[in-house]
N, C-alpha and C positions, 0 to 999 in steps of 0.2 A: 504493500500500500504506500510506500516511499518515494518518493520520486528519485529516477535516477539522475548521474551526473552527468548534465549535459551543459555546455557553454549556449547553445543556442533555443531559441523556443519553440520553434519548430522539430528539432529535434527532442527535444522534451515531452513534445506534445504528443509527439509520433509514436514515443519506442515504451509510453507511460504505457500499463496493465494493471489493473485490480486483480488480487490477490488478497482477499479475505476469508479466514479460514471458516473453514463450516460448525467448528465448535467453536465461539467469538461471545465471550461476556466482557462487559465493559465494565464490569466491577472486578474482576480479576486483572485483566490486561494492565488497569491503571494502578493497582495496586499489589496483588500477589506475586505476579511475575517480574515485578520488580525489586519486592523484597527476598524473592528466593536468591538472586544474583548479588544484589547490593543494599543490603537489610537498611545500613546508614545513609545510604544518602538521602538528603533533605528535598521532599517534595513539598513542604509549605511552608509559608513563612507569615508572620501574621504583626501587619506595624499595628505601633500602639503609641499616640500622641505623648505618651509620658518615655516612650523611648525605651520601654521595654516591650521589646519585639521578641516574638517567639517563633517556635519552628517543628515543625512537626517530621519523622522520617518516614519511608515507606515500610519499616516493617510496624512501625506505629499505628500508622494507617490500613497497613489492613487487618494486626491484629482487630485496633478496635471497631475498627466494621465488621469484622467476622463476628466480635462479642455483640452488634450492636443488631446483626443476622439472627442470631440466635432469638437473640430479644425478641423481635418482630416475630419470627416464627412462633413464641411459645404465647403472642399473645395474638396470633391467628391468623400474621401475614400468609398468602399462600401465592405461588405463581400469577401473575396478572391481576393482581390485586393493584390498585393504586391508593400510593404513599406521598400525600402534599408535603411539599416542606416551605415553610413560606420564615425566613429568617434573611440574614444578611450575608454578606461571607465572611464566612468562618468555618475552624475547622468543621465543628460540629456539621456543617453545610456539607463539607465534605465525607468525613463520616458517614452521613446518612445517605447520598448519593450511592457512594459504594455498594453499603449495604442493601439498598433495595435490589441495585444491578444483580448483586452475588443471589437474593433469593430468585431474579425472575421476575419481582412486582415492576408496578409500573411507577416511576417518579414523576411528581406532578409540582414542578418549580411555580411557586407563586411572589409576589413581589409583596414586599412590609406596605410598601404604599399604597396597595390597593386598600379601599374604603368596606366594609360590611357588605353591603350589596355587591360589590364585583367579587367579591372571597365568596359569598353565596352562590352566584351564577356558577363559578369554576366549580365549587367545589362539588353543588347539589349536581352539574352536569358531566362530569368526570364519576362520580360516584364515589368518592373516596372514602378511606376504608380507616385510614390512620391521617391525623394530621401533626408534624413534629412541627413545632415553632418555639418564639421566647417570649419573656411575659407583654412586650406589646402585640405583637400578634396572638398571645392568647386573649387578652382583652376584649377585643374586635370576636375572636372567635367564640367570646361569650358570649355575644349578642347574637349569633346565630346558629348555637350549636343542636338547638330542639329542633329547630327548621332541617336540619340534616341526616335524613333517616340512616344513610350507610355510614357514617360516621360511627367508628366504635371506640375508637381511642384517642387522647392528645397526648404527646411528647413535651416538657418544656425543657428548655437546654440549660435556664438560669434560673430556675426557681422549683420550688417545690410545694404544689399545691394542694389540699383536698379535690379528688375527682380526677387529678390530671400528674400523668407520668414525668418520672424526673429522667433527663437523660444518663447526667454519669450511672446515675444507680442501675439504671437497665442495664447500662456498659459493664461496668463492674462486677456484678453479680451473674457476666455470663463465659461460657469461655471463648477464649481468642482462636478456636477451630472452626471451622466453618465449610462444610462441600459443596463448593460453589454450584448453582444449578445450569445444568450442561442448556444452553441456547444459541439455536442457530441465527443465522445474521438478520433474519427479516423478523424471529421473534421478536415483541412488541418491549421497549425499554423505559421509554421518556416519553410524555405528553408535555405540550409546549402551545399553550392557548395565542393564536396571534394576538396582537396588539389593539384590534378593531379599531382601527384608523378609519375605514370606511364601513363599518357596521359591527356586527355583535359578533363578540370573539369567538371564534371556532377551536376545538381540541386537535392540535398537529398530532398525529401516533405515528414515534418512528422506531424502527428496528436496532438492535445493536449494532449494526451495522455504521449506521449514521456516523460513529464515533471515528469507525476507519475513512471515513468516505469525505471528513474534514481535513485529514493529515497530508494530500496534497498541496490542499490550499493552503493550510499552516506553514509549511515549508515555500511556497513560491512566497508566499507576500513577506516571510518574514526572512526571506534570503538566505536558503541555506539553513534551515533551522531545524534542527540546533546546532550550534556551535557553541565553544567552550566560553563559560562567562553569562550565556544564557538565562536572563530570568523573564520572567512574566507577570505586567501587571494590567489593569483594566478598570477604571473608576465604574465599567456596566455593570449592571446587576446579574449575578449569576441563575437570576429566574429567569432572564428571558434566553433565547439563543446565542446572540450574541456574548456574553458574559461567559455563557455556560462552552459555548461550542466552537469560539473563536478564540477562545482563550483557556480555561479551566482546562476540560477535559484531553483536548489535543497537545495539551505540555504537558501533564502527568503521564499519560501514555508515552512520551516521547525522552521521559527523564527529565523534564526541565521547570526546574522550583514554580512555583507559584506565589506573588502574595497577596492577600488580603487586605482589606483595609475598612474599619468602622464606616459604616452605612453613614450618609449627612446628604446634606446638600453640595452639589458642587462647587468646590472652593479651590480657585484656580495654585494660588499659592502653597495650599493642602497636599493639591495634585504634586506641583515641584517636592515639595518636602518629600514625599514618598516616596519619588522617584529617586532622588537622590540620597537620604538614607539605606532604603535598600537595594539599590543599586541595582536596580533596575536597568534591564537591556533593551527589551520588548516587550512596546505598549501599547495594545489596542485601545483607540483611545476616538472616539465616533467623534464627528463631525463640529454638532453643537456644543462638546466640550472644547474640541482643537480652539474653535472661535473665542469659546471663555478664557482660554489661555493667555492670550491675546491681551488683556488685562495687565498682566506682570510686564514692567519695562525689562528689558535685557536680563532676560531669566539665568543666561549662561551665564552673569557673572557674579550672579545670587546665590544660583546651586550648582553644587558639582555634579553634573550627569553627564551617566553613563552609557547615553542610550544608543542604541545600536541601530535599532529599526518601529518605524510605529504604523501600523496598519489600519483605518478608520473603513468606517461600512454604519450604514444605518439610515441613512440622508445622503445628499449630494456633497461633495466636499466643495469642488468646484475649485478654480483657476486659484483665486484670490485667496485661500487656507492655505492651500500646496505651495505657493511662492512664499506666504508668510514663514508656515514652518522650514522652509528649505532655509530661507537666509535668517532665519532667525536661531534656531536647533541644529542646521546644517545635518537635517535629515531628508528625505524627498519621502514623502508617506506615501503610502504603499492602498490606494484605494480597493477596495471588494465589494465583491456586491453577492446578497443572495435574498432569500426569506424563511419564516420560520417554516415553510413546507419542505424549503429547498434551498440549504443555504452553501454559501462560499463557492459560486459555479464560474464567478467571475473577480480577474483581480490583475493588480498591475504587480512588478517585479522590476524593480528601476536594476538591481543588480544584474540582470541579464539585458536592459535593453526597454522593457517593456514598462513604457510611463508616458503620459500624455497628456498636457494639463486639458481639465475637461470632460476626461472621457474615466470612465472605470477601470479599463484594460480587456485583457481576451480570456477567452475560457482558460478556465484553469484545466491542467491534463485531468484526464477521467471523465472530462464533462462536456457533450455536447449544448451548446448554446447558440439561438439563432433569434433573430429577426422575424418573428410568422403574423399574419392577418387572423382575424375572426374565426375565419374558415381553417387554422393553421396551413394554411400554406407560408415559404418561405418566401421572404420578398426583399425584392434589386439593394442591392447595397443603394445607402443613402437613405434610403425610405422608411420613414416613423414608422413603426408597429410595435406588438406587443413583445418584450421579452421573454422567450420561453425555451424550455428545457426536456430536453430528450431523454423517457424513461428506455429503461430501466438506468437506476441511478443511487447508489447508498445512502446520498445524502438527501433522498427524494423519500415527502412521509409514505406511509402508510393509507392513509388517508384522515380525514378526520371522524373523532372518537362520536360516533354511534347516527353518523350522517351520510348515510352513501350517498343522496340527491347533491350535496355538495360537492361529494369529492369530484362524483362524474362530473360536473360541469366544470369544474379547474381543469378537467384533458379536454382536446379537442385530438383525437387518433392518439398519438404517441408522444402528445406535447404537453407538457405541463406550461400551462397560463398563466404569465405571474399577474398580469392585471396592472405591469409596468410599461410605460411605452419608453420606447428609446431605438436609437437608428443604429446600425452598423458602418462604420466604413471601409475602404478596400484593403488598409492592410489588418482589417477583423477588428477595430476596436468599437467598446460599444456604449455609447453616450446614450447618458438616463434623465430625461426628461421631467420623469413623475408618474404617478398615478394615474393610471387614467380619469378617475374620476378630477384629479387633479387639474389639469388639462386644459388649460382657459382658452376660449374661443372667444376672439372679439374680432368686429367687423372682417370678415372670413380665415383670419388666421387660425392655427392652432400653438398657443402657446405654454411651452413649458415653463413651470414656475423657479426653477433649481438655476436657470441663467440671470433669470430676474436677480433673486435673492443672491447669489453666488455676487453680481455687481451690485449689491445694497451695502453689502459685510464690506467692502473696498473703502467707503465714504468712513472718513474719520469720525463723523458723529456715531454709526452705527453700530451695536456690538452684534444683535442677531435681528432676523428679520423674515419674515413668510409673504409671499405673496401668493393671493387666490381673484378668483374672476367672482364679479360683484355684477348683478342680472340689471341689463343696462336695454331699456328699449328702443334705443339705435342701433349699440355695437352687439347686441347678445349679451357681448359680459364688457366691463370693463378691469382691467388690473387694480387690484388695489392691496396696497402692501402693509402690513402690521409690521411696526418698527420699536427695538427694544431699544435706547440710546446707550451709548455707551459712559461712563461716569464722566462728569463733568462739563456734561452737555443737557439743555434744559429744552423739555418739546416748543414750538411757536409754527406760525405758520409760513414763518421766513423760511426756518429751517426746514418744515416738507418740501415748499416749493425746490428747496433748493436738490435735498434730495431727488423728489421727479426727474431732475434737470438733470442730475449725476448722471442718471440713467438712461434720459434721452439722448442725451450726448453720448454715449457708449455700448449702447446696444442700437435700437431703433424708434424710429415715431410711435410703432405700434404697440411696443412693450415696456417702454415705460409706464408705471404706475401714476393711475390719473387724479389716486386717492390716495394721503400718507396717514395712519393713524397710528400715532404715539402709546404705547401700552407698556405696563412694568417688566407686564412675562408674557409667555407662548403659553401656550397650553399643550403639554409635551403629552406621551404615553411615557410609561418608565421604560421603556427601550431609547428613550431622548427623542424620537421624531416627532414634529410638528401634527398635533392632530387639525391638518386643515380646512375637514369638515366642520369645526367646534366653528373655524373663524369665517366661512362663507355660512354658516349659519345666522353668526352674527351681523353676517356684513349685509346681508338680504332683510336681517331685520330692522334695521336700521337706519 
C-alpha cells in the first residue's frame, strides 16, 4: 500500500498497486504490530500549556486497548456494534479507537461541539450501543440519554459518576490480552457523519480498508513520509475525517509520533507554541486556520520551527495562502482534496514537481479521478463538471448507515459524485470551484465562490471571508461577500466599497461582490468549512 520510489509522477502513478491484505484490522496494524517489533517507540505525544507534555508508547497502547477490549466485551460490545466516542484528542481518544477496531465494532467519532440535538440525531440514527466521553460531553449527554433507546452504557474518561463508567477503572481491572477479531478489508470499521453543509448529515460506513487506502496520499502530500524526525500535528478535530484520517491514523500505522493538543478555540499563537515545543515536522493544518495564522507578524522569528511539510484540505486554499505560507514559513503546502465518502483522491506534491497555485493537484496513485457531467460521462478538458471518482476504491465508503436510496444516487455507473464542481486541465490538474449548490449564477455566468474569497483574504483589511449569490431579479443572483476584518480594522462603508473594488480590479466586472457585509464570524461546521447555506439563507432574508 506504499508508494514506490519514483523521481517522477507519472511514473509513480503508473507502477502504484494496492496490496491490502485480506486479514486487515486497523486496530492491530496501528498498534500491535508495532509493539511486537519496537515495544518503545513513542507513538503519542500529548502538549500540555503548563509544559508538561507526555507520551505514550506502542506497547502502551495496545496493551491498554487490549484491556480496554476486554472491557467492552464483558459489558456486551459484540462485532458491528457501534461505539461513539465524542471527547477531544487525547490518549484516551486513542485508546478507544483501537479498541473498538480490535473487537470488530463500529466507531462513531462525534465532535465536543456539537449541541444536544445534533448528538441526538447521530447518535439515535447510528444506533449506538456504548457512548465513551468526558464530563462535558457527559452533560449534554444527560439531557438526552432517555431519548436513546440503544444506548446501554456511558464511558467517562475524567470522572466518576453514579450510572456512568469510569474509564481507567475499566482499563485497569482488565487484562492487557486481547484476540484481535480476524476482519476482512470491506468489513465495516468507522462511521463518519458528513458535515451537512448542504442538508442533514448522513452516516459514511467505511471498511478497514479505508485506513490502507489513505497511506498513498499521506506519503505524496507529505513528501516522502516518513522520514527521520517525523512528527504529526493537526489543530482538526479527530471526529471528523480529516483529523482522524489525514492525520491520526495514517502516522500510527506508518510509525510516526502523533501529538495532541487540548481542545479551544483556535488560537493562532497557540498553534506556533505547539508546533515548536514539540517539534513538530508535519502539519495538517486546513485552510481557514493557515488564514488565522496570518495574525502573528514574523512567526519564524518568535518560534523555533521545525516544520518540514504542511498539507491543508477542507476548503479552497487558493493563490493568496500558498504564497503567504511559502514566503513567510518557507514551506509550499501541499493542497488535497477528498470527502468524508471518499477522501484524499487528490493532492499536490511540490517535492516531485507537482504544485500549482490555484489548483489542488492530480490524482493521487491508486485513485482514478475525473471530470464527469450529470449523466457521468467524462468531459473535454477545461470544462466545469462535477468531480468524481472511480469505484472500486479503499478509500470509497460503504455506503451510508441504513440509507440505500442515498447511497444509489451518489453513483451514477461507476462514478462516485462528489456534488463538487471543478475543471480539469491538460496536464491533469484539477481546480475546485465549490459546491455545486455553491455555485453562483448571475447574469448568465457561473461563478465559483473559492476565486472570489481566495482574492478577498489578499486585501489587508480582511482576515476571512465567504462569498454566496444573493436572489437578485435582474442578474439571478448577485455576489455578495460576508467579511471577517482582520484586527485593527473597523467595518464602514468606505471600506466595503473599497473592498468590491479590490476585487473588481483583479478578477472581473462580473465577480466582484456587489454586497460587503461586515460580520465577527463565519458560521463554520467543526471540520472548519464555511456553512454557506447558513449565509445565502440569510442573505435572501434580508
Amino acid at each position: 500500500m506504499r508508494l514506490p520510489q519514483r523521481d517522477r509522477y507519472e511514473d509513480l502513478y503508473r507502477d502504484f498497486a494496492w496490496e491490502i491484505p485480506e486479514d486487515f484490522n486497523i486496530g492491530r496494524a496501528v498498534s500491535d504490530e508495532w509493539a511486537a517489533r519496537t515495544p518503545d517507540r513513542v507513538c503519542l505525544e500529548h502538549f500540555s500549556p503548563d509544559g508538561n507534555h507526555l507520551s505514550m508508547t506502542y506497547r502502551e497502547l495496545a496493551d491498554r486497548s487490549a484491556s480496554l477490549a476486554n472491557a467492552l466485551v464483558s459489558l456486551g460490545v459484540t462485532k458491528g456494534d457501534r461505539v461513539a466516542l465524542l471527547l477531544p484528542q487525547s490518549f484516551e481518544t486513542v485508546i478507544a479507537h483501537v479498541a473498538i477496531y480490535k473487537i470488530g465494532a463500529i466507531a462513531l467519532p462525534l465532535a465536543l461541539l456539537f449541541g444536544v440535538e445534533a448528538l441526538e440525531y447521530r447518535l439515535r440514527t447510528a444506533g449506538a450501543f456504548v457512548v465513551i466521553t468526558n464530563t462535558f460531553g457527559l452533560d449534554r449527554i444527560s439531557h438526552i440519554r432517555e431519548r436513546l433507546p440503544d444506548l446501554s452504557e456511558v464511558i467517562c474518561v475524567d470522572g466518576d459518576r453514579q450510572g456512568v463508567r469510569y474509564f481507567s477503572a475499566l482499563v485497569e481491572s482488565h487484562p492487557p490480552v486481547f484476540e484481535v477479531a480476524k476482519t476482512a478489508p470491506h468489513d465495516p470499521a468507522l462511521m463518519i457523519f458528513t458535515s451537512g453543509t448542504t442538508g442533514p448529515p448522513k452516516g459514511a460506513l467505511h471498511g478497514h480498508q479505508v485506513l490502507a487506502g489513505h497511506i498513498p496520499g499521506m506519503q505524496f502530500a507529505h513528501e516522502g513520509f516518513p522520514q527521520a524526525g517525523d512528527k504529526v500535528w493537526t489543530p482538526s478535530d479527530w471526529a471528523w475525517a480529516g483529523g482522524l484520517l489525514n492525520a491520526l491514523l495514517p502516522s500510527l500505522l506508518l510509525g510516526v509520533p502523533v501529538v495532541s493538543s487540548p481542545a479551544q478555540k483556535f488560537d493562532a499563537d497557540m498553534a506556533y507554541r505547539i508546533m515548536a515545543e514539540m517539534k513538530v515536522r508535519n502539519g495538517f493544518i486546513p485552510p481557514t486556520a493557515l488564514r488565522l495564522l496570518k495574525s502573528v507578524p514574523d512567526p519564524r522569528a518568535k518560534y523555533d520551527l521545525v516544520l518540514r511539510t504542511i498539507g491543508a484540505a477542507g476548503e479552497s486554499l487558493g493563490a493568496e495562502t500558498l504564497e503567504w505560507v511559502k514566503r513567510t514559513l518557507g514551506i509550499t503546502v501541499n493542497e488535497f482534496y477528498g470527502q468524508t465518502e471518499c477522501n484524499f483522491v487528490l493532492s499536490s506534491s511540490a517535492a516531485i514537481g507537482i504544485s500549482r497555485p490555484g489548483a489542488i493537484g492530480r490524482p493521487v496513485p491508486g485513485h482514478r479521478v475525473a471530470i464527469v457531467s450529470e449523466a457521468g460521462k467524462e468531459l473535454p478538458v477545461g470544462e466545469a463538471g462535477q468531480i468524481a471518482i472511480r469505484r472500486p476504491d479503499p478509500v470509497m465508503f460503504l455506503g451510508y448507515w441504513d440509507d440505500v436510496g442515498a447511497t444509489e444516487r451518489k453513483f451514477v455507473g461507476d462514478w462516485l459524485l462528489t456534488g463538487d464542481i471543478g475543471r480539469q486541465d491538460a496536464d491533469g490538474y484539477v481546480t475546485f470551484f465549490g459546491r455545486d449548490d455553491d455555485v453562483i449564477t448571475s447574469s448568465g455566468y457561473r461563478i465559483g465562490p473559492a476565486e472570489i474569497e481566495d482574492c478577498l483574504i489578499g486585501h489587508p483589511a480582511v482576515q476571512l471571508a465567504a462569498a454566496i449569490g444573493k436572489p437578485d431579479p435582474v442578474r439571478t443572483e448577485i455576489v455578495k461577500a460576508y467579511v471577517v476584518l482582520a484586527p485593527g480594522f473597523e467595518p464602514s462603508q468606505q471600506l466595503a466599497s473599497e473592498i468590491s473594488e479590490w476585487v473588481k480590479l483583479r478578477l472581473s466586472m462580473h465577480e466582484y461582490p456587489r454586497e460587503v457585509e461586515f460580520v465577527p464570524e463565519l458560521p463554520l461546521t467543526t471540520t472548519g468549512k464555511v456553512i454557506r447555506r447558513l449565509l445565502r439563507e440569510r442573505a435572501a432574508a434580508g
